[in-house]
C-alpha positions as a Python dict, from the first residue, in 0.01 Angstrom:
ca = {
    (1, 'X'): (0, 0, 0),
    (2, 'X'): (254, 247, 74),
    (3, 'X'): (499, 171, -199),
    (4, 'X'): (141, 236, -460),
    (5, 'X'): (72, 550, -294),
    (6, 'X'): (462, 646, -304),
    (7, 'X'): (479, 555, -679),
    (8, 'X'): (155, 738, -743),
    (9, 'X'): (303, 1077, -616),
    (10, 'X'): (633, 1028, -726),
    (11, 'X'): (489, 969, -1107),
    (12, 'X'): (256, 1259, -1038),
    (13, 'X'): (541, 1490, -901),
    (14, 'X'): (784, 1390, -1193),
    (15, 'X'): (510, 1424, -1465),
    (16, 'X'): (453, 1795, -1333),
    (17, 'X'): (802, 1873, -1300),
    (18, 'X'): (924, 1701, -1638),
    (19, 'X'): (596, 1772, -1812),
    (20, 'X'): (471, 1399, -1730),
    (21, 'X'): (680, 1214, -2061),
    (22, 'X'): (875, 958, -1861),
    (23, 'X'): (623, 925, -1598),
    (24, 'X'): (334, 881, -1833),
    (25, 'X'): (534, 622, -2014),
    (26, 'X'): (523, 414, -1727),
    (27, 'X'): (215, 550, -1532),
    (28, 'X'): (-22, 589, -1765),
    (29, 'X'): (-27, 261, -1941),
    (30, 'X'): (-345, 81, -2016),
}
């Protein structure tokens, strides 16, 4: 539980701060 909600903010605070390309590479995968 706490490593999802670590991964979820880390994706979220690395897609604002590098416009979300790596992050929604690997976040945002269906």
């Amino acid at each position: 539980m706490n490593n999802g909600e670590k991964k979820m903010e880390n994706a979220l605070r690395w897609g604002m701060i590098g416009g979300g390309r790596t992050s929604q590479v690997g976040y945002k995968t269906p």
